[in-house]
PDB file of N, CA, C and O in Angstrom:
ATOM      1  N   UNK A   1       0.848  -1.184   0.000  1.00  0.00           N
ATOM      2  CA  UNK A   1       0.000   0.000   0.000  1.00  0.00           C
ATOM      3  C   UNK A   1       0.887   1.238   0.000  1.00  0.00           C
ATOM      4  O   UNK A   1       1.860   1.323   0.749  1.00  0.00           O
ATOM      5  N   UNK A   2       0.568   2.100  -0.768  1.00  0.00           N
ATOM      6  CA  UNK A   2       1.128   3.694  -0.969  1.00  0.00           C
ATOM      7  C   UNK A   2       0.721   4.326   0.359  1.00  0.00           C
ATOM      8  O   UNK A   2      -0.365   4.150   0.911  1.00  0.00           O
ATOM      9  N   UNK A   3       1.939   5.244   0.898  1.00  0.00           N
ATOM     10  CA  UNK A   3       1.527   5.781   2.039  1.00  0.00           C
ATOM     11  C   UNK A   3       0.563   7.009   2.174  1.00  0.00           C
ATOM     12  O   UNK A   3       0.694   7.877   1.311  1.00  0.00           O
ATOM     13  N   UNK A   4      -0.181   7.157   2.933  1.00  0.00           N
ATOM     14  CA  UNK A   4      -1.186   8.058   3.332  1.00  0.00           C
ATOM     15  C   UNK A   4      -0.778   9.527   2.981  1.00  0.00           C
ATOM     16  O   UNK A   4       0.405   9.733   3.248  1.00  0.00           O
ATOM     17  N   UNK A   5      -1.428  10.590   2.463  1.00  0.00           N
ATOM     18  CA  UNK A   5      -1.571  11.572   2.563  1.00  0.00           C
ATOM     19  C   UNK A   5      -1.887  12.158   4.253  1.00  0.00           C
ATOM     20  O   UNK A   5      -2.654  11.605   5.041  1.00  0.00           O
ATOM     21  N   UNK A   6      -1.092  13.379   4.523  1.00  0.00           N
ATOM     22  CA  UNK A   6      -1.313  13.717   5.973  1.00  0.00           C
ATOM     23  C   UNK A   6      -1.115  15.335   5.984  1.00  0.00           C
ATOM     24  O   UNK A   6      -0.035  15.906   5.831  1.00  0.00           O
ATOM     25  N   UNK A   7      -2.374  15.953   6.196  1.00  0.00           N
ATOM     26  CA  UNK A   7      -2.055  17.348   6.407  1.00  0.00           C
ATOM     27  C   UNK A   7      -1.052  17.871   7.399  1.00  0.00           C
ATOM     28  O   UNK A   7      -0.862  17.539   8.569  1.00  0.00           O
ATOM     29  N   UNK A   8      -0.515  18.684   6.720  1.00  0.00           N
ATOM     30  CA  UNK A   8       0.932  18.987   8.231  1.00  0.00           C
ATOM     31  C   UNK A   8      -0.250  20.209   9.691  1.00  0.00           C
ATOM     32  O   UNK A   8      -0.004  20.450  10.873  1.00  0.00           O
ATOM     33  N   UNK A   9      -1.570  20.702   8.700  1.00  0.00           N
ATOM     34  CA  UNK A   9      -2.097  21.771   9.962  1.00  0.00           C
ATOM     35  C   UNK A   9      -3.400  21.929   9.412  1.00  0.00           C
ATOM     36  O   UNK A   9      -3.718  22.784   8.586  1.00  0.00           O
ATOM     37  N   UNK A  10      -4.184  21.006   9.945  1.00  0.00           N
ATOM     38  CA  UNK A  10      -5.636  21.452   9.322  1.00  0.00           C
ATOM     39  C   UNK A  10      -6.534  22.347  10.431  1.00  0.00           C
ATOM     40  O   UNK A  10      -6.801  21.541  11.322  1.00  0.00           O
ATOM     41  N   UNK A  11      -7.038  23.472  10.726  1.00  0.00           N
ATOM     42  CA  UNK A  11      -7.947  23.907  11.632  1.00  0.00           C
ATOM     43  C   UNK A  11      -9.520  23.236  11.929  1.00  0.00           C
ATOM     44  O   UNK A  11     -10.147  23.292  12.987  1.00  0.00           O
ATOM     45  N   UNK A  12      -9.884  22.668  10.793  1.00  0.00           N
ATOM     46  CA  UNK A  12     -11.366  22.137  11.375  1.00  0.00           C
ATOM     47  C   UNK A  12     -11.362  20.700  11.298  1.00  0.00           C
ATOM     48  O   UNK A  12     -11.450  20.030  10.269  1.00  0.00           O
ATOM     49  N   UNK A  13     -11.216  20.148  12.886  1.00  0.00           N
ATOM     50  CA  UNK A  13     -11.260  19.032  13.020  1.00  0.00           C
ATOM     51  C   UNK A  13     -12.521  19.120  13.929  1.00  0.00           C
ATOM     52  O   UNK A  13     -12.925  20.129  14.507  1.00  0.00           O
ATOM     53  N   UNK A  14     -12.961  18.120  13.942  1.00  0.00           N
ATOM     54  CA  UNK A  14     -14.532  17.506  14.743  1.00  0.00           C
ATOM     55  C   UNK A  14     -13.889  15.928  15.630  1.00  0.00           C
ATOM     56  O   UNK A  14     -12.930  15.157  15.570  1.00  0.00           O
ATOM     57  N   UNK A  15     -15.246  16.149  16.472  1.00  0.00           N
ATOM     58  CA  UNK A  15     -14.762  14.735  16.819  1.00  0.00           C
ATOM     59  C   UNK A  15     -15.985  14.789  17.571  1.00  0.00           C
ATOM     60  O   UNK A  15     -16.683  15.757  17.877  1.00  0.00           O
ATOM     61  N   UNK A  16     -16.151  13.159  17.888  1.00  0.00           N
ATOM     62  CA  UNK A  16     -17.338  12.729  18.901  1.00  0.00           C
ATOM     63  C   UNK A  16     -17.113  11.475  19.613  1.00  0.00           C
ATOM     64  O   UNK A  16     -16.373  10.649  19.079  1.00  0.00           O
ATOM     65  N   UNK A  17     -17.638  11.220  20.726  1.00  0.00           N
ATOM     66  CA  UNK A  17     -17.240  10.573  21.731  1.00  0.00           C
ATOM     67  C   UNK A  17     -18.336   9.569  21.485  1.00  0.00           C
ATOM     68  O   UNK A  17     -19.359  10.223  21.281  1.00  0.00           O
ATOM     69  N   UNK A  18     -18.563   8.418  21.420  1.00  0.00           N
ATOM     70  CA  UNK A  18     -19.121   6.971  21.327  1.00  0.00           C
ATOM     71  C   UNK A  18     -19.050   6.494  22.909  1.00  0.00           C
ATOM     72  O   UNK A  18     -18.114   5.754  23.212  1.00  0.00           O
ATOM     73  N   UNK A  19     -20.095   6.922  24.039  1.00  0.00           N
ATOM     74  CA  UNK A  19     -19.763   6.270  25.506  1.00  0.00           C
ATOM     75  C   UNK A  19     -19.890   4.618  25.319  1.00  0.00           C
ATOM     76  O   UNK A  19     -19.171   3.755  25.822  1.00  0.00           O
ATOM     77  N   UNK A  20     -21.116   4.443  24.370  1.00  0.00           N
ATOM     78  CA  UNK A  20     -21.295   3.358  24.985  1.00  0.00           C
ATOM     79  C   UNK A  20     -20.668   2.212  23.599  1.00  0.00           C
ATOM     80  O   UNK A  20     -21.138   1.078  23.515  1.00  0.00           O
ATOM     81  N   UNK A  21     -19.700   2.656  22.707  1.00  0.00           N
ATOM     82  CA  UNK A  21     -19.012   1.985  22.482  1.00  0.00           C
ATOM     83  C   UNK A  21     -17.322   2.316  22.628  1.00  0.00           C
ATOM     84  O   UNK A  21     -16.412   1.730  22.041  1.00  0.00           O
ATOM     85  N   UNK A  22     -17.227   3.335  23.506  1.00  0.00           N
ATOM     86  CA  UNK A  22     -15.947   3.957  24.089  1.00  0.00           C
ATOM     87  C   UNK A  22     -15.114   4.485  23.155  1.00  0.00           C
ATOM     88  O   UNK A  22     -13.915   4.463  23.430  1.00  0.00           O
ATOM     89  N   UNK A  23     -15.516   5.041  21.928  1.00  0.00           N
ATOM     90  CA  UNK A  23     -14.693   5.029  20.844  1.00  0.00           C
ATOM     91  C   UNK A  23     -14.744   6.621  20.657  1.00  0.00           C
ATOM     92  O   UNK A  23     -15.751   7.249  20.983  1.00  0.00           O
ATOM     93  N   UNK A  24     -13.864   7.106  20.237  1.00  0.00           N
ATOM     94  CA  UNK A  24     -13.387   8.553  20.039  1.00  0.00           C
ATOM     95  C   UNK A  24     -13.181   8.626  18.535  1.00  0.00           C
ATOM     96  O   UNK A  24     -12.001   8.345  18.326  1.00  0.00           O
ATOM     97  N   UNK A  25     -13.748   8.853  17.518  1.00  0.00           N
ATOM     98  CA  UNK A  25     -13.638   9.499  16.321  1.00  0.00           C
ATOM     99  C   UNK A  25     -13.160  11.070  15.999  1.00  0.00           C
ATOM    100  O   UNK A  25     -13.737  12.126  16.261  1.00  0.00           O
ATOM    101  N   UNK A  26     -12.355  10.912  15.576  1.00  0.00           N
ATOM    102  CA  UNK A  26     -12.110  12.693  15.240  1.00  0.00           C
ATOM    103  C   UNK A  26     -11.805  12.877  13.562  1.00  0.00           C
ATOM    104  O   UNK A  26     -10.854  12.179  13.209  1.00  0.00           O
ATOM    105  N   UNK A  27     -12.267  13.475  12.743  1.00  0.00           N
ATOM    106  CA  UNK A  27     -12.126  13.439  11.643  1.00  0.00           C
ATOM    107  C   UNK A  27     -11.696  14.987  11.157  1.00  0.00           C
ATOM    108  O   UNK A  27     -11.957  15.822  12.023  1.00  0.00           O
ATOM    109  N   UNK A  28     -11.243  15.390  10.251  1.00  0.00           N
ATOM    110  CA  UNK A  28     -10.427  16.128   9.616  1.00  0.00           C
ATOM    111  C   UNK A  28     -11.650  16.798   8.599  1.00  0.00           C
ATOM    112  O   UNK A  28     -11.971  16.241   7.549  1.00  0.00           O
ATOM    113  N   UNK A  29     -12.304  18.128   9.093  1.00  0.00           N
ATOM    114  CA  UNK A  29     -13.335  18.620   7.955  1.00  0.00           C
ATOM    115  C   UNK A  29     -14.494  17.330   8.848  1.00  0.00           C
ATOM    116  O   UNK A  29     -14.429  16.566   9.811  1.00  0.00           O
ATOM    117  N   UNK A  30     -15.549  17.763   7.716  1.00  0.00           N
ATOM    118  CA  UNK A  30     -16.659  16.969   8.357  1.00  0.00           C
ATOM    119  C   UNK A  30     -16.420  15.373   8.346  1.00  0.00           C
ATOM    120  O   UNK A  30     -15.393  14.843   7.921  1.00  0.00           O
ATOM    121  N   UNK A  31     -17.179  14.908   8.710  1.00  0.00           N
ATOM    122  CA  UNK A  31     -17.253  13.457   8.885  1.00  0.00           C
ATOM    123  C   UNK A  31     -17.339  13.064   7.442  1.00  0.00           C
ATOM    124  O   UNK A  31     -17.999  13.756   6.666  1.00  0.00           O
ATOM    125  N   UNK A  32     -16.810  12.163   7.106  1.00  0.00           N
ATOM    126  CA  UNK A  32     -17.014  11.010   5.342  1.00  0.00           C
ATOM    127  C   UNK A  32     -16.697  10.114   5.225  1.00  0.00           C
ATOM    128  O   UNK A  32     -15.597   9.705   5.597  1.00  0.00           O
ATOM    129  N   UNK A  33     -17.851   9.250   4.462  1.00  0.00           N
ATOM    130  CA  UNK A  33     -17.247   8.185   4.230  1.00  0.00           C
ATOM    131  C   UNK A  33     -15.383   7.588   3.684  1.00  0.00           C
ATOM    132  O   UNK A  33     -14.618   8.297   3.031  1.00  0.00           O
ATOM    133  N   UNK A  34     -15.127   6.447   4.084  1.00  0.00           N
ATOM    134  CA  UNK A  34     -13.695   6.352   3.568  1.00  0.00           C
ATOM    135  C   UNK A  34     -13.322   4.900   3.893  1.00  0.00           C
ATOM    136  O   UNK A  34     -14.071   3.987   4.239  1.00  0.00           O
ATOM    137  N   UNK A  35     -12.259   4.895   3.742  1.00  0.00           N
ATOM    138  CA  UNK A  35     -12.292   3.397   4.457  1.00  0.00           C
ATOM    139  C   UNK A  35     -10.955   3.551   5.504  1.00  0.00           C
ATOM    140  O   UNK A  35     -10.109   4.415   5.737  1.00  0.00           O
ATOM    141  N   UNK A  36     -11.301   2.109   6.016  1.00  0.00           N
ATOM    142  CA  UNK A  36     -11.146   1.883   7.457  1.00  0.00           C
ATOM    143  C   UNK A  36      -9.172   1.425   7.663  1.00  0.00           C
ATOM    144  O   UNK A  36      -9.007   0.712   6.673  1.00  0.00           O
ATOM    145  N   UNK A  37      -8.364   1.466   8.090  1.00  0.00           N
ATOM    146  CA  UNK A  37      -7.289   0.794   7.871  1.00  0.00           C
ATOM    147  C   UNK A  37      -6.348   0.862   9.191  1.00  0.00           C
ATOM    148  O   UNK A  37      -5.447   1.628   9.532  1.00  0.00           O
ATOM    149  N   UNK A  38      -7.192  -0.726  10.018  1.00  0.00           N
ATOM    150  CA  UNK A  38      -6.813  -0.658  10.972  1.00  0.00           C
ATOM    151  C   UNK A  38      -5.047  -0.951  11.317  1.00  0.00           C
ATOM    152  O   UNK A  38      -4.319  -1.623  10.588  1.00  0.00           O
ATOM    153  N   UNK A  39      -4.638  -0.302  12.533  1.00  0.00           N
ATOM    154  CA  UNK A  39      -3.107  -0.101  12.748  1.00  0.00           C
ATOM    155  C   UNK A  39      -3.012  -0.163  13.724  1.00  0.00           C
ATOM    156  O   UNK A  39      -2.304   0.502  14.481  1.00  0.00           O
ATOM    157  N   UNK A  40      -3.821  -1.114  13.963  1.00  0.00           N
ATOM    158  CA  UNK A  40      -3.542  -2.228  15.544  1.00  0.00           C
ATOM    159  C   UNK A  40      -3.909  -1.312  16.521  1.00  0.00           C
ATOM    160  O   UNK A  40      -4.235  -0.187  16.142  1.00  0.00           O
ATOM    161  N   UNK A  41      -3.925  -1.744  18.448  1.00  0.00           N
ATOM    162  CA  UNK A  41      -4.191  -1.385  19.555  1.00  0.00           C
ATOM    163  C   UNK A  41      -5.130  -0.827  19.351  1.00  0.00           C
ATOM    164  O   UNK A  41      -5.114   0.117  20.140  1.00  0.00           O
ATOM    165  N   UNK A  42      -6.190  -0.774  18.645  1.00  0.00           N
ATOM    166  CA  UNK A  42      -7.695  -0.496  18.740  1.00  0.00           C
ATOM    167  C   UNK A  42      -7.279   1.111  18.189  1.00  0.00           C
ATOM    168  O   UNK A  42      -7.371   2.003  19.033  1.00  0.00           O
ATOM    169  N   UNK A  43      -6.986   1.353  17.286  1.00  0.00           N
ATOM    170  CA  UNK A  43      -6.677   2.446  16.217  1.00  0.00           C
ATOM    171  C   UNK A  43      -6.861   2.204  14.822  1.00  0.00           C
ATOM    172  O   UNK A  43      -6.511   1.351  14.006  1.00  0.00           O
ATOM    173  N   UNK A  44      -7.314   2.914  14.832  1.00  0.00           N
ATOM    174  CA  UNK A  44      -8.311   2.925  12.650  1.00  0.00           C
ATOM    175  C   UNK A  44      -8.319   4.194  12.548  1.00  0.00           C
ATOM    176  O   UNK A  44      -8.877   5.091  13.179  1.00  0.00           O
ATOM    177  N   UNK A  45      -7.071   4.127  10.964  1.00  0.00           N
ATOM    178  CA  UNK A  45      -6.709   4.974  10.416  1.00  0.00           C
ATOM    179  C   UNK A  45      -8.155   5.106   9.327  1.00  0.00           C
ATOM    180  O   UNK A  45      -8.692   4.128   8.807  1.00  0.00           O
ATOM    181  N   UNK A  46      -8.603   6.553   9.147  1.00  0.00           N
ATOM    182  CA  UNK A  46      -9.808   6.564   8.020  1.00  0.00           C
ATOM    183  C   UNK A  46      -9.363   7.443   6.804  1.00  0.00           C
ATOM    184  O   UNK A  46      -9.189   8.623   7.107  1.00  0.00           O
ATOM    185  N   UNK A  47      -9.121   7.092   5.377  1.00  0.00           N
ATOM    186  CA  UNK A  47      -8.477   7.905   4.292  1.00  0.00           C
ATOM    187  C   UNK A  47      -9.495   7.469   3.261  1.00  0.00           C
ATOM    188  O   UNK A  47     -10.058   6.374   3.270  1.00  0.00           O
ATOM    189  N   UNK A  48      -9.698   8.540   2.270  1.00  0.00           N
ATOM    190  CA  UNK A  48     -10.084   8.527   1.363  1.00  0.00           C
ATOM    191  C   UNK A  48      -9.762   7.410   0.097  1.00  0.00           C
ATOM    192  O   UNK A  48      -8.588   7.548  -0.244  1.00  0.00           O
ATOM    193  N   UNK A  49     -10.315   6.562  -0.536  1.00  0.00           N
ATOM    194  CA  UNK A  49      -9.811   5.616  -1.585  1.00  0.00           C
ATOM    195  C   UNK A  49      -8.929   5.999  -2.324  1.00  0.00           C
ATOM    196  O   UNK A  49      -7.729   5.739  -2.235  1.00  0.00           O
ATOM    197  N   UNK A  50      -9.874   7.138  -3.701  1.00  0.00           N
ATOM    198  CA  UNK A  50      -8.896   7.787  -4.485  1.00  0.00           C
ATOM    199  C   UNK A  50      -7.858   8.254  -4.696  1.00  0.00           C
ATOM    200  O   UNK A  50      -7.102   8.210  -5.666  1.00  0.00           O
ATOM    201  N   UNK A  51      -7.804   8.888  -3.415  1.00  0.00           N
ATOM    202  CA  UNK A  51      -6.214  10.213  -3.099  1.00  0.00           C
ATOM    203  C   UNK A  51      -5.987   9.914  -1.733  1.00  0.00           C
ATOM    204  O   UNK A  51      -5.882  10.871  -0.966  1.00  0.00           O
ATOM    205  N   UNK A  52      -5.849   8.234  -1.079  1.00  0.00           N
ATOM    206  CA  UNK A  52      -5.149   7.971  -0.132  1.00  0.00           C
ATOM    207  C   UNK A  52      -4.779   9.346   0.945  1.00  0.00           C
ATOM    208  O   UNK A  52      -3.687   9.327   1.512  1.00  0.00           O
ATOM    209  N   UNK A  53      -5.575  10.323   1.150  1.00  0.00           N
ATOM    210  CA  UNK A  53      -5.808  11.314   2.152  1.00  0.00           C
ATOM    211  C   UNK A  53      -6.116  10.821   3.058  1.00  0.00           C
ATOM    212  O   UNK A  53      -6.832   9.821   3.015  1.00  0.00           O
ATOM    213  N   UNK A  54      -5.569  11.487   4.489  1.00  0.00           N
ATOM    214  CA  UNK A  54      -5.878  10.827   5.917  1.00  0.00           C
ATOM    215  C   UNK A  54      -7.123  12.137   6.102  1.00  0.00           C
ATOM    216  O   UNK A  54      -6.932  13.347   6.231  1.00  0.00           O
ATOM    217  N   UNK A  55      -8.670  11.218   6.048  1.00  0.00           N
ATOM    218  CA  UNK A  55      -9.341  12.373   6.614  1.00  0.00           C
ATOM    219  C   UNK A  55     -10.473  11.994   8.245  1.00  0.00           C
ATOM    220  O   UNK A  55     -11.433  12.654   8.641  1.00  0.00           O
ATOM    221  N   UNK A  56      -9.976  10.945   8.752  1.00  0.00           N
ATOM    222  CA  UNK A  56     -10.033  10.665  10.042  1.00  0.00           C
ATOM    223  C   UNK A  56      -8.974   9.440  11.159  1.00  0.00           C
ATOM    224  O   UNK A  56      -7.980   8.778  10.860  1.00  0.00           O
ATOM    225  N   UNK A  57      -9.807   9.566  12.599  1.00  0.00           N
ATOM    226  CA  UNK A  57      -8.627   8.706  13.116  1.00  0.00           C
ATOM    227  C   UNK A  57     -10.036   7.941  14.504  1.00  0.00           C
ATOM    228  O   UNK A  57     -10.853   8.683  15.050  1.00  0.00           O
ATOM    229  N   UNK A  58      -9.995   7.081  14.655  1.00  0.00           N
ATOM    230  CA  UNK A  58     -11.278   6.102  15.791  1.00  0.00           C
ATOM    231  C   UNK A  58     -10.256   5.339  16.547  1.00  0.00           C
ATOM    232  O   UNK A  58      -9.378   4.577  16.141  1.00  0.00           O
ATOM    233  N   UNK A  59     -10.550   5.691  17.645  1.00  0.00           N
ATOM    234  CA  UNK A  59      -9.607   5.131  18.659  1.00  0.00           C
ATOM    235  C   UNK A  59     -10.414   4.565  19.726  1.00  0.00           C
ATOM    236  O   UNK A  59     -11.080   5.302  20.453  1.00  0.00           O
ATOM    237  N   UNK A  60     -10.394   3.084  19.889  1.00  0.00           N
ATOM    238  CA  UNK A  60     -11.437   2.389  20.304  1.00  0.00           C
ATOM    239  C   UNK A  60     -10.880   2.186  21.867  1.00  0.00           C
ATOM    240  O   UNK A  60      -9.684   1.964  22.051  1.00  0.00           O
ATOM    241  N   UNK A  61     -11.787   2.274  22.941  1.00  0.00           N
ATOM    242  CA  UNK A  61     -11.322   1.509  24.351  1.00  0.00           C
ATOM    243  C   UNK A  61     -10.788   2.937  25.314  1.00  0.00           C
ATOM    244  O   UNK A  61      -9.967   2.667  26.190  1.00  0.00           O
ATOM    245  N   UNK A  62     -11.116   4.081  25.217  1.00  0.00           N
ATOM    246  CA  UNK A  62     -10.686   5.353  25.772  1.00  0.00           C
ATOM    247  C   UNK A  62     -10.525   5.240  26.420  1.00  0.00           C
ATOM    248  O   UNK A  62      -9.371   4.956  26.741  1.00  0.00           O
ATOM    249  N   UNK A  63     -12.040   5.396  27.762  1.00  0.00           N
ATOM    250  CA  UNK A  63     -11.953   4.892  29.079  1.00  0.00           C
ATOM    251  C   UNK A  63     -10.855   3.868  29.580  1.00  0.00           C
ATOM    252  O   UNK A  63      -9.908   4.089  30.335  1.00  0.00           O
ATOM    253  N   UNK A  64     -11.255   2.609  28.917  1.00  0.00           N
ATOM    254  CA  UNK A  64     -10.464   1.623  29.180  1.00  0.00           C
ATOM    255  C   UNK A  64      -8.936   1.826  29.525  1.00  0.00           C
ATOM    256  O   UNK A  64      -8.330   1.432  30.521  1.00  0.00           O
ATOM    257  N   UNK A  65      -8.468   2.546  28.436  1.00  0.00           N
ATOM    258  CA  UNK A  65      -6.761   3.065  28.507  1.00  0.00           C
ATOM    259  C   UNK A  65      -6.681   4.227  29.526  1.00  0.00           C
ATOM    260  O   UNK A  65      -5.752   4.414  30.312  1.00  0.00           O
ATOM    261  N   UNK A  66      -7.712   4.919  29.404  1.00  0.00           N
ATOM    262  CA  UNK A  66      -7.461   6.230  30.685  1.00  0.00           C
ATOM    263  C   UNK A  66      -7.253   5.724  32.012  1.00  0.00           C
ATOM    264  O   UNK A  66      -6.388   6.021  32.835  1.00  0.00           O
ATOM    265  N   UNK A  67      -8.589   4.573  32.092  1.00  0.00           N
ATOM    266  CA  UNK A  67      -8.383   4.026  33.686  1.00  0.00           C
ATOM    267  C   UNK A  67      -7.283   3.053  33.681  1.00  0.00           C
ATOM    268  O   UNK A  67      -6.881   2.916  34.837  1.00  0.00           O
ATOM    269  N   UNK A  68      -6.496   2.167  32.673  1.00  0.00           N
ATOM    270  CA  UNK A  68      -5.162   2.056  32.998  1.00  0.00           C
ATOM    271  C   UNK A  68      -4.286   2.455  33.579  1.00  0.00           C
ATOM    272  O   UNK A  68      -3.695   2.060  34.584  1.00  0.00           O
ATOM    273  N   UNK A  69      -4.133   3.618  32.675  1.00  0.00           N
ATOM    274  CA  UNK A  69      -3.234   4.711  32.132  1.00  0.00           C
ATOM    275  C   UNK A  69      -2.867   5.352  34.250  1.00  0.00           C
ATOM    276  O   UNK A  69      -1.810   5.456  34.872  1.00  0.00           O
ATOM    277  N   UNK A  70      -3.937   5.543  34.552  1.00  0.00           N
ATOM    278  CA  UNK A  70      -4.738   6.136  35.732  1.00  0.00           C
ATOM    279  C   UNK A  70      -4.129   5.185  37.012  1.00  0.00           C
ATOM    280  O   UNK A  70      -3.543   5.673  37.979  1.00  0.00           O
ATOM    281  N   UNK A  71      -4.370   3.824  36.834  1.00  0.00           N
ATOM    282  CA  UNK A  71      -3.789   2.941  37.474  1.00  0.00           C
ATOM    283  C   UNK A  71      -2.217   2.487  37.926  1.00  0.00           C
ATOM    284  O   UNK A  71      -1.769   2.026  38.976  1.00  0.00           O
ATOM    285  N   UNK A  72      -1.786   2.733  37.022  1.00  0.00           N
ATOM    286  CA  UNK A  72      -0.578   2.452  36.620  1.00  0.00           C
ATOM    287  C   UNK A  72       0.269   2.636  37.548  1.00  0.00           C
ATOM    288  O   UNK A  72       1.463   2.420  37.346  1.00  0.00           O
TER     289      UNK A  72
END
């Protein structure tokens, strides 16, 4: 696979919090479809098909790692 396109400074990022599947989405510009390209530890990279652009990032298990993280 050709490597990802990655803005070096985008200002409108979004994001939304999933409680009850603990998942943190933040996407780059509005939300869009894209596909999924997971990169392990419960991280999914989201880029556009065509022009391999990174235009989100879902980071699954938040809580979970915070109250680790917290523990530790």
């Amino acid at each position: 696979m050709e490597a990802l396109k990655i803005a070096l400074k985008r200002e409108n990022l979004n994001w939304d919090y999933d409680e009850e599947a603990d998942a943190l989405y933040v996407s780059v510009g509005e939300p869009q479809a894209g596909v999924g390209l997971d990169v392990g530890d419960g991280v999914i990279l989201r880029y556009k098909e065509g022009t391999k652009e990174l235009i989100g990032i879902a980071i699954l298990g938040v809580k979970a790692r915070a109250a680790q993280t917290l523990h530790d």
